[in-house]
N, C-alpha and C positions, 0 to 999 in steps of 0.2 A: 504494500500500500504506500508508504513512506519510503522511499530510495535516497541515495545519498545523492544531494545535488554540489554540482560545481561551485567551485568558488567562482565570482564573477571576475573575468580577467579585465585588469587595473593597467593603464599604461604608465610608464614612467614616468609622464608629468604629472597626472593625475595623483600617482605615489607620493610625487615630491608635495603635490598642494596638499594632500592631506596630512604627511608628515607638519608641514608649516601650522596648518589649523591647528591639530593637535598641541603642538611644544606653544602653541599661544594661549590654547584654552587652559593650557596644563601650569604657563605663566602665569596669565590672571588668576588661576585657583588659587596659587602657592602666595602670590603678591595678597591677595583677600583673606587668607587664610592669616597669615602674616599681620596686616593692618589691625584684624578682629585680635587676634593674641595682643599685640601691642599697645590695644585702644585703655586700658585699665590703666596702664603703669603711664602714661600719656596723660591719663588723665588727673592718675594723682600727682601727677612731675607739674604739671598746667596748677592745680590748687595749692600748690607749696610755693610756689613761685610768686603766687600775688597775693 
């Protein structure tokens, strides 16, 4: 009922834009991720300060 189907074949530019999309989506994650850890000690560095 169910067969093994192909992968769909990708050309190598195709390859390279998805690679690109990836390592940016995967930037913004780690950049956001990053910001959200940060945002606390930010913001008691911000209330000692004034």
């Amino acid at each position: 009922m169910f067969g093994f189907q192909q992968a769909p074949k990708v050309t190598e530019a195709e390859a390279k834009e998805n690679r690109a999309a990836v390592k940016s989506s995967f930037t913004t994650f780690l950049a956001i991720v990053a910001f959200v850890r940060a945002a606390p000690f930010v913001v008691e560095y911000v209330k000692e300060a004034f």
